[in-house]
C-alpha positions as a printed NumPy array, in Angstrom:
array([[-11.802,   7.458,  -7.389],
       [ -8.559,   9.216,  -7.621],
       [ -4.991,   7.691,  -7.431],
       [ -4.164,   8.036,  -3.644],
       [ -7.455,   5.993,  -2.78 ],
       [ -6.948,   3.187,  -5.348],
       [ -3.674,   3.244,  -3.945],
       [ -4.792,   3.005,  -0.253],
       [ -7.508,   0.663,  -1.212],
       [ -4.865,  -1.692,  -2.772],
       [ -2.859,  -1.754,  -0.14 ],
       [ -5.25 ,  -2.618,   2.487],
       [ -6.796,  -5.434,   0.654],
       [ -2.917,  -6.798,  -0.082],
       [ -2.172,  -6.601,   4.068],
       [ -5.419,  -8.434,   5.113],
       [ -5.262, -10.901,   2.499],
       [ -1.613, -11.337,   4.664],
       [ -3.584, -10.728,   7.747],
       [ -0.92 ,  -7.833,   8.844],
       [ -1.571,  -5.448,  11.06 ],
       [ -0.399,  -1.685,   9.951],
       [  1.547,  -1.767,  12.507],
       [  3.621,  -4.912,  11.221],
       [  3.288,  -3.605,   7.507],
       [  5.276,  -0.163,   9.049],
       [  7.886,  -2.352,  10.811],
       [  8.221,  -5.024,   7.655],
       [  8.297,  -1.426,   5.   ],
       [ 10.19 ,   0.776,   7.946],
       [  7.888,   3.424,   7.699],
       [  5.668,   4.559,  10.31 ],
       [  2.302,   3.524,  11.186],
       [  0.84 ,   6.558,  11.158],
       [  1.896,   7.172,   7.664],
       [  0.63 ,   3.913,   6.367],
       [ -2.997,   4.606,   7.768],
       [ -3.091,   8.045,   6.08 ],
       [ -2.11 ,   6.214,   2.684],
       [ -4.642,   3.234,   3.416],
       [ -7.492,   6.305,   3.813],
       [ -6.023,   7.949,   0.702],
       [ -4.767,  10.824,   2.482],
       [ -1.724,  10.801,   1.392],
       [  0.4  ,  11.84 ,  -1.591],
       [  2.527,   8.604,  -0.934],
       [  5.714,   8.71 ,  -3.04 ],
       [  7.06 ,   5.928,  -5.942],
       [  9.818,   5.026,  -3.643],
       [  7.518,   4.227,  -0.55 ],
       [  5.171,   2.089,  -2.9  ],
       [  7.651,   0.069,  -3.447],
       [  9.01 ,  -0.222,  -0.13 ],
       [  5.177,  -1.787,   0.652],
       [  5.553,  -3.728,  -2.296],
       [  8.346,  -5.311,  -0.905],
       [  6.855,  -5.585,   2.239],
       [  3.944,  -7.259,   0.568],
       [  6.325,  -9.832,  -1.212],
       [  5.826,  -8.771,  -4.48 ],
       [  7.065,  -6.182,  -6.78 ],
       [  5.592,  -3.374,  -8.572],
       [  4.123,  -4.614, -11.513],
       [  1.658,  -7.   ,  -9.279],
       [  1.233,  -4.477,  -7.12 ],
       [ -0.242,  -2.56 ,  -9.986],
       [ -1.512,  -5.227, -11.86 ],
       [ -5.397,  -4.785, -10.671],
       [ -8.445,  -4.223, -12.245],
       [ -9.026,  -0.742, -10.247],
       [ -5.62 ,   0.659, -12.036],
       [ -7.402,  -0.292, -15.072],
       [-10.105,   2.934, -15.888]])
């Protein structure tokens, strides 16, 4: 699996374990929804800075964000 999906992947299981919508994720991270469904499906090359603006969305910062076994391999 490359980057982009484990990055999408992680992100999607963080916002339903905070049942969010990506709509509310986009408002919460002020990006647009659009955007965060193309990073969800791993379509996009999402930059650091936007990561952590979902991070902070998520309520946590980047080291838990990235502390998961599929950033492991």
């Amino acid at each position: 699996m490359d980057i982009r999906a484990k990055i999408g992947e992680r992100i999607r299981e963080l916002r339903d374990k905070l049942n969010l919508s990506q709509k509310d994720l986009a408002y919460q991270a002020d990006l647009d929804r659009s955007y965060i469904a193309g990073v969800e499906k791993g379509q996009r090359n999402i930059s650091i800075v936007n990561i952590e603006k979902i991070s902070n969305a998520l309520n946590m910062n980047l080291n838990d964000f990235f502390n998961d076994a599929k950033f492991n391999s």
